[in-house]
C-alpha positions as CSV (number, residue, x, y, z in Angstrom):
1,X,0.0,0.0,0.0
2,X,1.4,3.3,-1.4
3,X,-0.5,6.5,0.3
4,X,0.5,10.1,-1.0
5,X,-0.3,13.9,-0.3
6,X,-1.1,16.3,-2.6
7,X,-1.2,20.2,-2.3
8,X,-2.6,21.9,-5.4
9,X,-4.2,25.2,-5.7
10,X,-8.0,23.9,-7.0
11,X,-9.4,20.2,-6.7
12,X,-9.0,19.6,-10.5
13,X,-5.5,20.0,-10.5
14,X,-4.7,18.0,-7.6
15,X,-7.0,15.1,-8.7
16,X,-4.7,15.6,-12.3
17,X,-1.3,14.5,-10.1
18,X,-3.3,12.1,-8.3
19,X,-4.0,10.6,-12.0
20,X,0.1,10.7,-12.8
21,X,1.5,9.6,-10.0
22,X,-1.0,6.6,-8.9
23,X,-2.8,5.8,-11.7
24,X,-5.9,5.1,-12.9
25,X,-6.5,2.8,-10.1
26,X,-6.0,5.2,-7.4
27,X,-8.0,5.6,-4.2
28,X,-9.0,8.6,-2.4
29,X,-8.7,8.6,1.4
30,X,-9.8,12.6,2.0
31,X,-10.0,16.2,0.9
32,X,-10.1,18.9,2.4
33,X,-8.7,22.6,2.3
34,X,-6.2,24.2,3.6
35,X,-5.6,27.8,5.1
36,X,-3.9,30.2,3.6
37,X,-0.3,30.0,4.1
38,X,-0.3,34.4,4.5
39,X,-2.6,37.0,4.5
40,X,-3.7,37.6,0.4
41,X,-2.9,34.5,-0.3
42,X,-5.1,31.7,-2.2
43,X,-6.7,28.6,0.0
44,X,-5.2,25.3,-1.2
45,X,-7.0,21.7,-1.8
46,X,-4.8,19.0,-0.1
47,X,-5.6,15.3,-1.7
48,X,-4.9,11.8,0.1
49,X,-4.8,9.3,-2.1
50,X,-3.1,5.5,-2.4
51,X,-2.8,2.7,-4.5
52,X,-2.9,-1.0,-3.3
53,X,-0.2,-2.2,-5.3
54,X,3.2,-1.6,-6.1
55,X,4.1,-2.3,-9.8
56,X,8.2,-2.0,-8.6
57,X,7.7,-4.9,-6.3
58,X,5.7,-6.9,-8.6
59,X,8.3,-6.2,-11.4
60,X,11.2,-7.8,-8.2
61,X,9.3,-10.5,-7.6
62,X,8.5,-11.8,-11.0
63,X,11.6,-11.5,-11.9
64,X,13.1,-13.0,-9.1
65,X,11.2,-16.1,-9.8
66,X,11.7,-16.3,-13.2
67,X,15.6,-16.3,-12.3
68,X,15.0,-19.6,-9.7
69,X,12.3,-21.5,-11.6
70,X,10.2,-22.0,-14.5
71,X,6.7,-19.8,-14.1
72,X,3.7,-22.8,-12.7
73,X,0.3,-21.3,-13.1
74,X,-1.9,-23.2,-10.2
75,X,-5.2,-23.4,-11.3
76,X,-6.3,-23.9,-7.0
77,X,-4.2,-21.3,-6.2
78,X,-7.0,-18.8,-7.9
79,X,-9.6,-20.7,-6.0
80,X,-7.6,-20.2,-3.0
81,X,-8.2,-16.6,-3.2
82,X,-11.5,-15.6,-4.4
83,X,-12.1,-13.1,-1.9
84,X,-9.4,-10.5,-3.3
85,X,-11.2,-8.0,-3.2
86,X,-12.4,-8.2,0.1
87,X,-9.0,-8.5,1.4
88,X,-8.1,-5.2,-1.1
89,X,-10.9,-3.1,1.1
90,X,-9.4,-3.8,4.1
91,X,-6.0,-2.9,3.3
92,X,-6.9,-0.1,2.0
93,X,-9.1,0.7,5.1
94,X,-6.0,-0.1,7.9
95,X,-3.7,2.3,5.7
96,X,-6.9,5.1,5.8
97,X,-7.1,4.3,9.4
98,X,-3.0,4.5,10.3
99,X,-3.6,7.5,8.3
100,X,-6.7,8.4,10.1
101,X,-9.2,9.2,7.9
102,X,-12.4,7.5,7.5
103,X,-12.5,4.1,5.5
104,X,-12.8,5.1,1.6
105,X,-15.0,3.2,-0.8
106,X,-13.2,1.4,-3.2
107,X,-12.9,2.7,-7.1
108,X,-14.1,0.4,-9.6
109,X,-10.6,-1.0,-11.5
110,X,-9.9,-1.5,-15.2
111,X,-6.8,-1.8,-15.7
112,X,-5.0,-5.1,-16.7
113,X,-1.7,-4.7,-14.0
114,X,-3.9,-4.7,-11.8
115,X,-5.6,-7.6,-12.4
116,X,-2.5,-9.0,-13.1
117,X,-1.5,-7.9,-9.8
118,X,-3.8,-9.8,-8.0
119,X,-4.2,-12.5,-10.1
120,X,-0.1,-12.7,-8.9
121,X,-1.3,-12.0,-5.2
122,X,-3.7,-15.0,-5.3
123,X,-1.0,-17.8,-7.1
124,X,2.1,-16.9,-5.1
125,X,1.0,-18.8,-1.7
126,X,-0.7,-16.7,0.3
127,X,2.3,-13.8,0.1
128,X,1.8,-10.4,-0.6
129,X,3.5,-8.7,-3.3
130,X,3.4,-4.9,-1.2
131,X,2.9,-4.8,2.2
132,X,2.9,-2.2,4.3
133,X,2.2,2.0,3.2
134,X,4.7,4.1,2.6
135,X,3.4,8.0,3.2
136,X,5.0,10.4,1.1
137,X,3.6,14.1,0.8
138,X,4.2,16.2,-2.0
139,X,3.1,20.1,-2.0
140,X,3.8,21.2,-4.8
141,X,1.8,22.7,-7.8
142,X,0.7,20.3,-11.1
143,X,3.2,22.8,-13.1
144,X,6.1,22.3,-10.6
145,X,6.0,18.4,-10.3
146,X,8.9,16.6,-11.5
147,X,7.7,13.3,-9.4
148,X,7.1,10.6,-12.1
149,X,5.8,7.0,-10.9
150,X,7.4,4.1,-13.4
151,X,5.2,3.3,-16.2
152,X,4.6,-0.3,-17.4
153,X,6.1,-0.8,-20.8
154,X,4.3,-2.5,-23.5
155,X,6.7,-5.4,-23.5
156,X,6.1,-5.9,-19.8
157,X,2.2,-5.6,-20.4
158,X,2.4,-8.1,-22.8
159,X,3.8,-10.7,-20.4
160,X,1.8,-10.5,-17.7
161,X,-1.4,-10.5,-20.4
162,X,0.2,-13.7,-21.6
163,X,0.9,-15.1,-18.4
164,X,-2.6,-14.7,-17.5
165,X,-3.8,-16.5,-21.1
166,X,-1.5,-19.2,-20.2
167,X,-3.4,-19.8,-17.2
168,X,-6.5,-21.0,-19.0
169,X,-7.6,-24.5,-18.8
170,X,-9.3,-26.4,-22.0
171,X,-11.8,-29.4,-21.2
172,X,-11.0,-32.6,-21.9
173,X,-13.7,-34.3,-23.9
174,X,-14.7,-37.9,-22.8
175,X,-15.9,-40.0,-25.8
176,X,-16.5,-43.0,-23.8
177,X,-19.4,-43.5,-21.7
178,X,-20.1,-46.7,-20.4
179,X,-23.7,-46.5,-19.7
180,X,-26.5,-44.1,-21.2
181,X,-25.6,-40.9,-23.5
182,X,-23.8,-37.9,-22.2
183,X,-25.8,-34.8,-21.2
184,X,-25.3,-31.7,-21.6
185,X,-26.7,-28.6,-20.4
186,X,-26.2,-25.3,-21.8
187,X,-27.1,-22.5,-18.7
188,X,-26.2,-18.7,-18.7
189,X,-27.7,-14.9,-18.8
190,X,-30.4,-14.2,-21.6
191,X,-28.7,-13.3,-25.4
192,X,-25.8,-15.4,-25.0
193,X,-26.7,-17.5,-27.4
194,X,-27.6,-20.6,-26.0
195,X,-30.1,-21.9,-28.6
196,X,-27.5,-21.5,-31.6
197,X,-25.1,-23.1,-29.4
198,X,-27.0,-25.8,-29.0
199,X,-27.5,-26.1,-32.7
200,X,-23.7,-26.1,-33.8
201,X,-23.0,-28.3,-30.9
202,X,-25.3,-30.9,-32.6
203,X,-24.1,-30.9,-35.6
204,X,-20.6,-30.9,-34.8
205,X,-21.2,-34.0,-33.4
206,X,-23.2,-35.1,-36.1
207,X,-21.4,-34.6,-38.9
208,X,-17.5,-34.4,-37.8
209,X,-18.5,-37.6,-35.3
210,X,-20.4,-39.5,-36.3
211,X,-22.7,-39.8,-32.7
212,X,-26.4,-40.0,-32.2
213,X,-27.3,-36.8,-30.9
214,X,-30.8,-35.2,-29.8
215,X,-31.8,-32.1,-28.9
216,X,-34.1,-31.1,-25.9
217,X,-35.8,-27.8,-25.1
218,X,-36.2,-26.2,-21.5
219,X,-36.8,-22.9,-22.9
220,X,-40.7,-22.0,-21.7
221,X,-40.1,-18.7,-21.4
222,X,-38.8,-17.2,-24.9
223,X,-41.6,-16.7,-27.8
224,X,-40.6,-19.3,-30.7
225,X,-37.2,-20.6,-28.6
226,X,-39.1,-24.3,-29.1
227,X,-39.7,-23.4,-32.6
228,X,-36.1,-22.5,-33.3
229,X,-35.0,-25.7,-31.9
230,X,-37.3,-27.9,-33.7
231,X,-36.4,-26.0,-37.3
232,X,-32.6,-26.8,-36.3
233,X,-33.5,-30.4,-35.3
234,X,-36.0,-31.3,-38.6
235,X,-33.0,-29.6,-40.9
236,X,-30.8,-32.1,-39.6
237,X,-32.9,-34.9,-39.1
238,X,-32.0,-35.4,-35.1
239,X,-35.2,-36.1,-32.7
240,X,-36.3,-33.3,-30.3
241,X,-38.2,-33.3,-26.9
242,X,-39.7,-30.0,-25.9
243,X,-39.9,-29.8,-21.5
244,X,-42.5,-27.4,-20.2
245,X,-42.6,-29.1,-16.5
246,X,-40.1,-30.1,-13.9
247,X,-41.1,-34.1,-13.8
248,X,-40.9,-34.7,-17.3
249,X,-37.2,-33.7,-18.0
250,X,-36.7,-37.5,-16.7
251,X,-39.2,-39.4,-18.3
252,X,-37.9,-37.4,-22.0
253,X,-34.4,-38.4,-21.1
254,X,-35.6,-42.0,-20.5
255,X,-36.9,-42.0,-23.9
256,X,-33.3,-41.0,-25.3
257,X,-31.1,-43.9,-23.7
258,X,-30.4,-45.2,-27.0
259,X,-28.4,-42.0,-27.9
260,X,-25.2,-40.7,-27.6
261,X,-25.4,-37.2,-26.7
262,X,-28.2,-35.1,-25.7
263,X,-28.0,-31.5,-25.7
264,X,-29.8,-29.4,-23.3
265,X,-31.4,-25.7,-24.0
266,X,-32.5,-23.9,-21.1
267,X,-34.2,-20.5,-20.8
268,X,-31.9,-17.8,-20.0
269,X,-32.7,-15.1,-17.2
270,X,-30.9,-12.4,-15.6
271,X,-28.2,-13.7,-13.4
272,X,-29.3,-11.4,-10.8
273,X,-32.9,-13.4,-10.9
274,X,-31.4,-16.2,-8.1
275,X,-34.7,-17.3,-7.5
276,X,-34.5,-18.7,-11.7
277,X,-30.8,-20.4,-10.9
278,X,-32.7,-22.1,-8.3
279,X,-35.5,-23.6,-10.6
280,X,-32.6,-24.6,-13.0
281,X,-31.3,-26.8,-9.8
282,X,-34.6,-28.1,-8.8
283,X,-35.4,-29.0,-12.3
284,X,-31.3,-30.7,-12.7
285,X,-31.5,-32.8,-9.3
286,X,-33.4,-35.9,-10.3
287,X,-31.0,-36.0,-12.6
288,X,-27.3,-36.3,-11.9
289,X,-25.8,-37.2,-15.0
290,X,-26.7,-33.9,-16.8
291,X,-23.6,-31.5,-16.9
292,X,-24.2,-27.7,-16.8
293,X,-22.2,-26.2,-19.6
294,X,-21.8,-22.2,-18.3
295,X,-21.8,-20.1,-21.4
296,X,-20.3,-16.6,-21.3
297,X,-20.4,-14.1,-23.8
298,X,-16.9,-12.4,-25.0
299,X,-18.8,-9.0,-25.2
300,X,-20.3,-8.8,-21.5
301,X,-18.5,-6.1,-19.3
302,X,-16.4,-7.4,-16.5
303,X,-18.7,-6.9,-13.8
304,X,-21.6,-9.1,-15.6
305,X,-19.2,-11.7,-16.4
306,X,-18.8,-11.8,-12.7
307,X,-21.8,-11.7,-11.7
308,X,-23.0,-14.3,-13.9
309,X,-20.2,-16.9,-13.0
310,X,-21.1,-17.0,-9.4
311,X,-24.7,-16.4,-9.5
312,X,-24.4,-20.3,-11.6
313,X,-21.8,-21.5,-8.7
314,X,-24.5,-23.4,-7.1
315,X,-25.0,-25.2,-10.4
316,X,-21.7,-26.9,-9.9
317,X,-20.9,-26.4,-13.8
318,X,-18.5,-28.2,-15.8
319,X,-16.6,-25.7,-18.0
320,X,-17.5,-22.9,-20.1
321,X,-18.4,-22.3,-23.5
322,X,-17.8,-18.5,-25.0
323,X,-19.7,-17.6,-27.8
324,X,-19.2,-13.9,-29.9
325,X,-15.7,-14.4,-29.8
326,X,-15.7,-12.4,-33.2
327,X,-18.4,-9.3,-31.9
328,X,-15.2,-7.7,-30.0
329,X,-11.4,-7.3,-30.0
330,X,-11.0,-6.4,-26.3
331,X,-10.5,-10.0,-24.3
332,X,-8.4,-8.9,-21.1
333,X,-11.9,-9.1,-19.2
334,X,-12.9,-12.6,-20.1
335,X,-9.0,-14.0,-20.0
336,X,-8.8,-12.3,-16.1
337,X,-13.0,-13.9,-15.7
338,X,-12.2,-17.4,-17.1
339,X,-9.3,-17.5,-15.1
340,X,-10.3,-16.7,-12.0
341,X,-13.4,-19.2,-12.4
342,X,-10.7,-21.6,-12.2
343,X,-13.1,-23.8,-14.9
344,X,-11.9,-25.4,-18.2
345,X,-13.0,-24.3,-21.7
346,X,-14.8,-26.6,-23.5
347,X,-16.4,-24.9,-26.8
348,X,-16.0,-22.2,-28.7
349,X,-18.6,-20.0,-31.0
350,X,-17.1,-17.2,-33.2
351,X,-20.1,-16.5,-35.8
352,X,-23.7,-17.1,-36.3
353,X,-23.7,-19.4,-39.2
354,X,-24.6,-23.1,-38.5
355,X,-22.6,-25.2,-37.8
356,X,-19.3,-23.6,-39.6
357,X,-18.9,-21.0,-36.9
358,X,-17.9,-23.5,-34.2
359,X,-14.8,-24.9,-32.7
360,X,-14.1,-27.5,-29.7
361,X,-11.7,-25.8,-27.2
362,X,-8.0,-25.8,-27.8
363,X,-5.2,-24.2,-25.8
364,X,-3.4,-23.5,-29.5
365,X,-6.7,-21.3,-30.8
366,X,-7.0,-19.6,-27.1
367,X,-3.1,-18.4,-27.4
368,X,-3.5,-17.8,-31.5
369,X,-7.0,-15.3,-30.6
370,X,-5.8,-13.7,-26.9
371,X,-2.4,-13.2,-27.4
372,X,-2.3,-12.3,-31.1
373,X,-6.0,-11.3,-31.7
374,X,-9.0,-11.9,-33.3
375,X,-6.6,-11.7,-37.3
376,X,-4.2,-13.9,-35.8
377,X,-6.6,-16.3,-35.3
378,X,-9.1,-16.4,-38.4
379,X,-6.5,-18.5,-40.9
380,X,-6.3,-21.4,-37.9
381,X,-10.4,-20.9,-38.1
382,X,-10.2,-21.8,-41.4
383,X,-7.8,-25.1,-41.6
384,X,-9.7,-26.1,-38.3
């Protein structure tokens, strides 16, 4: 923890060196204004402000263990430390208490060191990478600053973005089963895409393997949701059950022994709506073979993206499918999401067409489209 003063002559320029010297990222403690050093003179605005990270001991540390060992990216060690955040407010608040001031509320972060920064925080043990504040005042005006705080370079950006990429897991897929077909269930927020999903999924399996597939509705809630399935299931000839109530999702997977995969389409709700993640539960309990697939859209904002993966927690999902991979070119949130989830990739959906805009999870596409981008990636779509 980093806490700094600043004297300025009006608010704006004082929040301006806050900006320069901490970052984007930067907390503020307190204001308040000062007296006038002599008579005539102007009041002053005096800024506390800190950061809760400290890019020159991240940059040590990650080299020093670069110099002793190959990098290991634990997959529990995210687990381990979900409640970042948490542990961010209060270290924050003990540095705006030693600095006595009232406990601030914490600013909303975007920026990718720090989310590589606690990403870091959360695999390295249980150590911190800055402990501790270190108070340092400046009083001078915005014009008269010479104080510059280190800037990450692009090349160092670029490692810890691909650090974090290499963190991501891939699913492995299981093609034997020894008794009854495999079951999956595709759950997430409304518009993700879900029903074409379910489609592409189907076909894939159809067409590149070979496997007796059928398709099955949950979907009670959308106008023509059923209707879209059916059209996908008479176009390739694949038999489809249509589930309004709770007791018959096992009696129409009864009927579908004989096949090898049956893919499940559920309605999608707001992941705020807990009381609908709850139905999805009741409805998925009689029925312990079927595997929620969690699927995430590469457009949602961070926050969504985290709202939505733990209001499906109780689901106990399998892996992820992202879908609209080709609808943006900005994938730091969804690497830093996916990641922290600590849950495997298993599908892939970069286009609307059906089924050519479809690929099974590999960790050679995920390093080709997050490390290189989305024109990087589209020749390995095509010899896929």
């Amino acid at each position: 923890m980093r806490i700094k003063r600043f004297e300025a002559k009006d608010t704006q320029s004082a929040m301006a060196m806050v900006k320069r010297e901490l970052g984007e990222d930067a907390v503020i403690l307190a204001t308040r204004s000062l007296p006038p050093a002599e008579k005539g003179a102007r009041s002053r605005i005096e800024v506390m402000a800190a950061m809760d990270y400290d890019l020159d001991a991240i940059l040590v540390e990650e080299k020093s263990k670069a110099a002793l060992a190959p990098p290991a990216y634990g997959y529990q060690s995210v687990r381990r430390a979900a409640a970042s955040d948490t542990a961010r407010v209060e270290s924050i608040a003990v540095a705006a208490s030693v600095a006595g001031v009232e406990k601030p509320a914490l600013l909303e972060s975007h920026d990718l060191r720090l989310q590589f920064a606690n990403l870091m925080q959360q695999g390295g043990g249980g150590k911190t990478v800055a402990t501790g504040y270190r108070p340092e005042t400046i009083c001078l005006d915005e014009s008269k600053s010479k104080k510059r705080s280190k800037r990450a370079e692009p090349n160092e950006v670029r490692q810890w973005r691909d650090q974090i990429v290499d963190r991501i897991r891939v699913a492995k897929q299981d093609g034997d089963r020894n008794s009854g077909p495999a079951l999956i269930a595709l759950v997430g927020a409304t518009g993700v895409g879900k029903t074409t999903t379910a489609a592409k999924l189907a076909a894939w399996y159809t067409l590149r393997q070979g496997l007796r597939v059928a398709l099955l509705s949950m979907d009670c809630y959308r106008i023509g949701a059923t209707d879209q399935l059916r059209t996908y299931a008479q176009i390739m000839r694949l038999p489809c059950e249509i589930v309004l109530r709770r007791q018959d999702l096992a009696r129409a997977l009864a009927r579908l022994q004989d096949k090898d995969i049956v893919i499940i389409d559920t309605a999608g709700k707001s992941p705020y709506d807990e009381a609908h993640v709850q139905e999805l539960a009741d409805w998925f309990r009689p029925c312990p073979d079927v595997e929620p697939h969690l699927v995430l859209s590469a457009t949602s904002k961070k926050e969504d993206l985290q709202a939505i993966l733990g209001a499906y927690g109780p689901l106990s999902v399998s892996s992820l499918i992202l879908t609209k991979l080709d609808e943006t070119r900005a994938y730091a949130s969804l690497c830093q999401q996916v990641v922290a989830s600590s849950l495997p990739v298993s599908y892939l959906s970069t286009g609307q067409r059906v089924p050519e805009d479809f690929l099974v999870a590999s960790k050679e596409f995920l390093d080709t489209l997050f490390k290189q981008g989305w024109p990087a990636a589209v020749p390995y779509m095509r010899h896929y």
